[in-house]
C-alpha positions in Angstrom: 19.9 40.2 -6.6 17.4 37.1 -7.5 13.8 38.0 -6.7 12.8 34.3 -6.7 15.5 33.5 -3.8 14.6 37.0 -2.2 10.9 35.9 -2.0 12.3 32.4 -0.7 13.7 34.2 2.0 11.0 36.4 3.1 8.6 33.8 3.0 10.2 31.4 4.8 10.8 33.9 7.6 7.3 35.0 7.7 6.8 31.1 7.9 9.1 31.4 11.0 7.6 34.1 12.7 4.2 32.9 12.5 5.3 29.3 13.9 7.0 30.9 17.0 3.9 32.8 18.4 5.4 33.8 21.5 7.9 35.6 20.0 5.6 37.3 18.0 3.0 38.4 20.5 5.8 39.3 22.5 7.2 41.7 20.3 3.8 43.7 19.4 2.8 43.9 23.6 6.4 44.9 24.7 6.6 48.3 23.2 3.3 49.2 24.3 3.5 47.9 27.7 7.2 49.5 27.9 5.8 52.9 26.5 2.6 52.7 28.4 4.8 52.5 32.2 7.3 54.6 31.0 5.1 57.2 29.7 3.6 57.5 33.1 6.4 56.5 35.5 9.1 58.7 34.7 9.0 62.2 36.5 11.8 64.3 36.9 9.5 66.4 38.5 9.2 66.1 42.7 6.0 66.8 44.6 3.8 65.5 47.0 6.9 64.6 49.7 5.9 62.6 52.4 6.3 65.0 55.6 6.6 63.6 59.0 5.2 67.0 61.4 6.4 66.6 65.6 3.8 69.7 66.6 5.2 70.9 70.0 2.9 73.8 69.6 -0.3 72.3 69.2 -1.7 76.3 68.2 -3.6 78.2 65.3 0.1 79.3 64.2 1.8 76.0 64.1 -1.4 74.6 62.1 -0.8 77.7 60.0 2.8 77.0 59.1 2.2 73.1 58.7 -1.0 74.5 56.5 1.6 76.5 54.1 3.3 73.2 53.8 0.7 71.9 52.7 -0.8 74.0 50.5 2.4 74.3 48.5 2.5 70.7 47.0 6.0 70.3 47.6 4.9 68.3 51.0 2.7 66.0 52.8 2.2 65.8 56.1 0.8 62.8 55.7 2.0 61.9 59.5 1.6 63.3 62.8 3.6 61.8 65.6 4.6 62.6 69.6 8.0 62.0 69.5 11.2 62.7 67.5 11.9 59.1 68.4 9.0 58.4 66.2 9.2 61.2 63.3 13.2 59.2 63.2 11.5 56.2 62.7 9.3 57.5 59.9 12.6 58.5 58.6 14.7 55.4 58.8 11.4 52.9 57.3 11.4 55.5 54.0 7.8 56.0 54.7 8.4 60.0 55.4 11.2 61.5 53.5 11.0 64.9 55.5 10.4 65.8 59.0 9.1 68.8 60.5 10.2 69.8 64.3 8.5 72.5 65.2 9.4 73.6 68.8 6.6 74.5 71.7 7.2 78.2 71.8 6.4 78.5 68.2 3.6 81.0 68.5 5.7 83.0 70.1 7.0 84.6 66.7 5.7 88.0 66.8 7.7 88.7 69.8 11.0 86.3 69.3 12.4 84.6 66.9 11.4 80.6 66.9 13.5 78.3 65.3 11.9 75.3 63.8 13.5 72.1 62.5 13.3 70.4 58.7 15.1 67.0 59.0 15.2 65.6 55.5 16.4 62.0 54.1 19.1 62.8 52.2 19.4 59.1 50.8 18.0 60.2 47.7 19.5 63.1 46.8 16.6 64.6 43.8 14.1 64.0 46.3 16.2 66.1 49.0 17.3 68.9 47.5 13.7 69.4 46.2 12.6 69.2 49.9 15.5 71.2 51.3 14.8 74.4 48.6 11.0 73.6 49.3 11.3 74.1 52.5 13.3 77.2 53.1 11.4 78.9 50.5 8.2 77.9 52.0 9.7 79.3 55.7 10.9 82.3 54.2 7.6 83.1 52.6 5.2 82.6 55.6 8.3 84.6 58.1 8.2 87.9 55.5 4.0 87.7 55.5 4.1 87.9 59.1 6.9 90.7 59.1 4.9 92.5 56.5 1.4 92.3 58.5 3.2 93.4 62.0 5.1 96.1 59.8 1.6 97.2 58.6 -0.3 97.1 61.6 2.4 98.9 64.0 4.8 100.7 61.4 7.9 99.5 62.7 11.1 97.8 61.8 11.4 94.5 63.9 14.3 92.4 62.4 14.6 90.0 65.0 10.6 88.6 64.8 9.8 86.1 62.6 10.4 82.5 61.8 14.3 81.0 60.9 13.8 77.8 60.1 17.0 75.4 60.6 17.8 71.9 58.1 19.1 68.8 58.8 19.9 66.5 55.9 20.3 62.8 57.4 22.2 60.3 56.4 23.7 61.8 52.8 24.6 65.7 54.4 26.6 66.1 51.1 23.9 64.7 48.8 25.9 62.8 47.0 24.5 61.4 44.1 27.1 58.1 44.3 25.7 57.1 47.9 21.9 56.8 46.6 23.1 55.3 42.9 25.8 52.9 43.6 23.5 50.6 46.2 21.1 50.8 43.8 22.9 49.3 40.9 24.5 46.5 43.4 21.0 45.4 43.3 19.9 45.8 39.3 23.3 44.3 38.6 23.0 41.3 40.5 19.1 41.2 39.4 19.8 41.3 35.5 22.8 38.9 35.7 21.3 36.2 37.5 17.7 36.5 35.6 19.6 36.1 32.4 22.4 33.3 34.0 19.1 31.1 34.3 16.4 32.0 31.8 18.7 29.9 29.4 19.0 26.9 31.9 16.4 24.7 30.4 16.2 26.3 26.8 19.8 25.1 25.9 18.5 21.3 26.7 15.7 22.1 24.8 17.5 23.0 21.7 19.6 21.0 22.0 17.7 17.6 22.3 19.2 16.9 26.1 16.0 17.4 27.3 14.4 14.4 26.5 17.4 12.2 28.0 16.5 14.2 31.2 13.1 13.1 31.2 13.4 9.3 30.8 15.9 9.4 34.0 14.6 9.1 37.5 15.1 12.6 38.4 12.2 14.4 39.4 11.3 18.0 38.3 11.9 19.3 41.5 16.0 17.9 42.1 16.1 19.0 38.3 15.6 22.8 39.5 17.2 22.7 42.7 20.0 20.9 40.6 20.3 23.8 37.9 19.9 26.2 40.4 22.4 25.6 43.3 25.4 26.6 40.5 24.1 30.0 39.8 23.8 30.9 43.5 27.1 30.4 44.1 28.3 31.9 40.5 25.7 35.1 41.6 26.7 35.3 45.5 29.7 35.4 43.9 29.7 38.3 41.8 27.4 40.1 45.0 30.3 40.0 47.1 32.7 41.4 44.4 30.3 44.2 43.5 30.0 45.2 46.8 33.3 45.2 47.3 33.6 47.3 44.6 31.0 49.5 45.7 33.2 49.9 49.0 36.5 50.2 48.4 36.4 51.6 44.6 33.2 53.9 45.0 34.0 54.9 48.8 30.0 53.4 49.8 30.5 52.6 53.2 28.1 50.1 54.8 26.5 52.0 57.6 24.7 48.9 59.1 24.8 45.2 60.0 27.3 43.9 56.8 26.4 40.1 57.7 22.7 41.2 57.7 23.5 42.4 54.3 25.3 39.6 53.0 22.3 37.2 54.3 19.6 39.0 52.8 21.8 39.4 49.3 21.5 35.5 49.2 17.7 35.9 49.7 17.4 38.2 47.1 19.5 36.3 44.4 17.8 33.2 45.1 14.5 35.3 44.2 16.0 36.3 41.2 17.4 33.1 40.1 14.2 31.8 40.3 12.5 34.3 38.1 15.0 33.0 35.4 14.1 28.9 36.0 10.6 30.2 35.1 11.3 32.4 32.4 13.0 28.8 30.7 10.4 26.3 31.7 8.2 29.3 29.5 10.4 29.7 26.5 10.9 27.4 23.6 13.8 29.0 22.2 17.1 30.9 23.7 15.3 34.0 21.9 12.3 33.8 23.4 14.1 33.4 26.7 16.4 36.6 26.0 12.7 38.8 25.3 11.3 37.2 28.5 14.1 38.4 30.4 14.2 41.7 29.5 10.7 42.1 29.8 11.1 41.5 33.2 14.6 43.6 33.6 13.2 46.5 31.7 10.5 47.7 33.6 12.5 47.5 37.0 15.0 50.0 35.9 12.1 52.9 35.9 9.6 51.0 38.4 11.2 49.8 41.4 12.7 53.3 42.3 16.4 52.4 41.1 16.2 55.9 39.4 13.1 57.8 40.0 11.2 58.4 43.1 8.4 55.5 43.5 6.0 58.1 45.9 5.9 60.1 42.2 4.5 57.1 40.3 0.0 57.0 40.1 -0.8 54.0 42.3 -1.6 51.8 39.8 2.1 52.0 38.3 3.5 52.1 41.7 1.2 48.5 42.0 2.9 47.2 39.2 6.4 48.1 40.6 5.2 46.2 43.6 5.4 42.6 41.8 9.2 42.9 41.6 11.7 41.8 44.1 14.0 44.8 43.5 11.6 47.5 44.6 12.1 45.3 47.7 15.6 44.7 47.7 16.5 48.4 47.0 14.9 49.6 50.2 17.0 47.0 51.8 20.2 48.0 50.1 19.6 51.7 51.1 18.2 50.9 54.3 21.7 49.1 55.6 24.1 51.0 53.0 22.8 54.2 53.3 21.0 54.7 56.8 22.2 51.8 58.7 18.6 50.7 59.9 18.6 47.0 61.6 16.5 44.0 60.6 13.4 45.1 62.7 12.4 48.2 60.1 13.1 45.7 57.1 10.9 42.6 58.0 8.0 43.9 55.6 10.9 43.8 52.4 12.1 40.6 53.8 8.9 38.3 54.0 8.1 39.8 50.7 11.4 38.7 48.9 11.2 35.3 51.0 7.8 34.5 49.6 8.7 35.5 46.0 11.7 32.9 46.0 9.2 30.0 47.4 6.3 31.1 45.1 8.6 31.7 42.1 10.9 28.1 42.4 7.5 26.2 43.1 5.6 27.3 40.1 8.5 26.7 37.9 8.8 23.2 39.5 4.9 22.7 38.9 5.1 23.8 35.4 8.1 22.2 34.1 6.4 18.5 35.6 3.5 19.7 33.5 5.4 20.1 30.4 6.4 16.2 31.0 3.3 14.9 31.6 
């Protein structure tokens, strides 16, 4: 080995490096971004459930067993409603992932026994089976300390007092694991090829001089990314339909609701996407710089938009980070039509947001890249 052509080397790649600062700031702030929201995003652990509670009762003992619910952690009944039609809707939106029925002769339990209802979203299934154990155990525990006191206070056997609380697990009763996962990789599929499909649009002219042949035509910056853009909706809304095909006919993942619904909003959502990755190459200099901008946008989503883990676990201020990406959006869609079969009027929040996104996203890119000729 020749230390003088060794040193060549190493100094001309330092050289390198420092030229290309993107790059280089890129690669110090990515692994302590990455390990920052990982660090606090991912918990296996599930607490804090968002409980839906229909009091029927309205006593000091309903209060009492909505109290133990409470006071375990595993719940919280953060919403109070006068219907079931309205603890369903809680339900079908995602904002309550459990439901608590509890039925007007409730206080009754010292003389009968009352049966109360626990309706749980069983769409995803580590959040359910939490709530389902959760629950029972909670029941069970607040029925034997009422057995025990009335066994104290009149020392007597009475099997048939007490609370037996009944479970309902909507829309996933089996709590399969492939019904919650499977919608959610349709989506980070179609998001991670399409970012990447267009991140390199602009770089490749770049790189390879193109780009300035481009600029002394009459084409303005705006047909330019409509232009490179139309191509990779149809290559994307392509591979949609034959992942969710896939998803149908190979992984048994029926879809529950509206599947032209679902096929208009997929379009939304690849547009969305596809225009995170014109931006990404109006940024980048080089086809490496555009590979680390696109994965540090793909990265994050995988923990932060609740593809695996259950968003409601996440501090606020990483849950306000997962906010800024289409497929926190886009996977309460998916599940929403997929899994529970909810209509358009329960998703309009998800599908202004994504809408937006695409026209913010394509006009800045459009507004930059004219910047870059001026």
């Amino acid at each position: 080995m020749n230390k003088t052509r060794l040193f060549a080397i190493i100094k001309k790649e330092i050289i390198h490096i420092r030229r290309d600062r993107i790059s280089l700031v890129i690669s110090f702030i990515m692994p302590i971004t990455m390990l920052l929201l990982f660090g606090y995003a991912v918990a296996t652990e599930v607490d804090h459930i968002p409980m839906a509670v229909f009091d029927q009762s309205k006593t000091f003992e309903s209060r009492s067993y909505i109290e133990a619910y409470k006071n375990s952690l595993y719940f919280n009944p953060d919403f109070y409603v006068s219907s079931i039609n309205e603890l369903n809707r809680l339900l079908d939106e995602g904002k309550a992932k459990a439901g608590l029925i509890i039925p007007p002769d409730f206080s009754q339990y010292k003389v009968k026994m009352v049966q109360p209802l626990l309706k749980i979203d069983g769409s995803d299934p580590t959040t359910a089976r939490t709530a389902l154990s959760s629950g029972i155990m909670i029941s069970q525990m607040f029925s034997n300390n009422i057995v025990q006191k009335e066994l104290k206070v009149k020392g007597m056997k009475m099997p048939s007092i007490g609370i037996d609380l009944s479970t309902k697990v909507e829309y996933n009763p089996e709590l399969n694991t492939q019904v919650f996962t499977i919608p959610g990789l349709l989506g980070l599929i179609m998001q991670n090829i399409t970012i990447i499909l267009t991140a390199f649009a602009l770089v490749r002219e770049k790189e390879r001089g193109t780009i300035e042949q481009l600029i002394v035509t009459p084409i303005k910056s705006s047909e330019l990314m409509i232009g490179k853009l139309l191509p990779y909706i149809l290559i994307g809304y392509t591979d949609f339909l034959m992942v969710l095909g896939l998803s149908m006919y190979w992984f048994g993942v029926p879809v529950r609701g509206n599947i032209y619904l679902l096929l208009l909003l997929g379009l939304d959502f690849i547009t969305c996407a596809l225009a995170i990755g014109i931006l990404i190459s109006t940024v980048a200099q080089t086809q490496t710089q555009a590979m680390q901008g696109a994965f540090f946008v793909l990265l994050p989503t995988i923990i932060l938009s609740g593809f695996i883990f259950p968003r409601e676990q996440m501090p606020t201020v990483i849950r306000a980070i997962g906010d800024i990406f289409p497929l926190t959006y886009f996977l309460v869609i998916l599940r929403g039509i997929i899994i529970k079969g909810i209509d358009a009027s329960l998703l309009v929040h998800q599908i202004v947001i994504i809408t937006l996104m695409s026209v913010f996203l394509l006009t800045v890119a459009i507004l930059r890249f004219r910047k870059r000729l001026d």
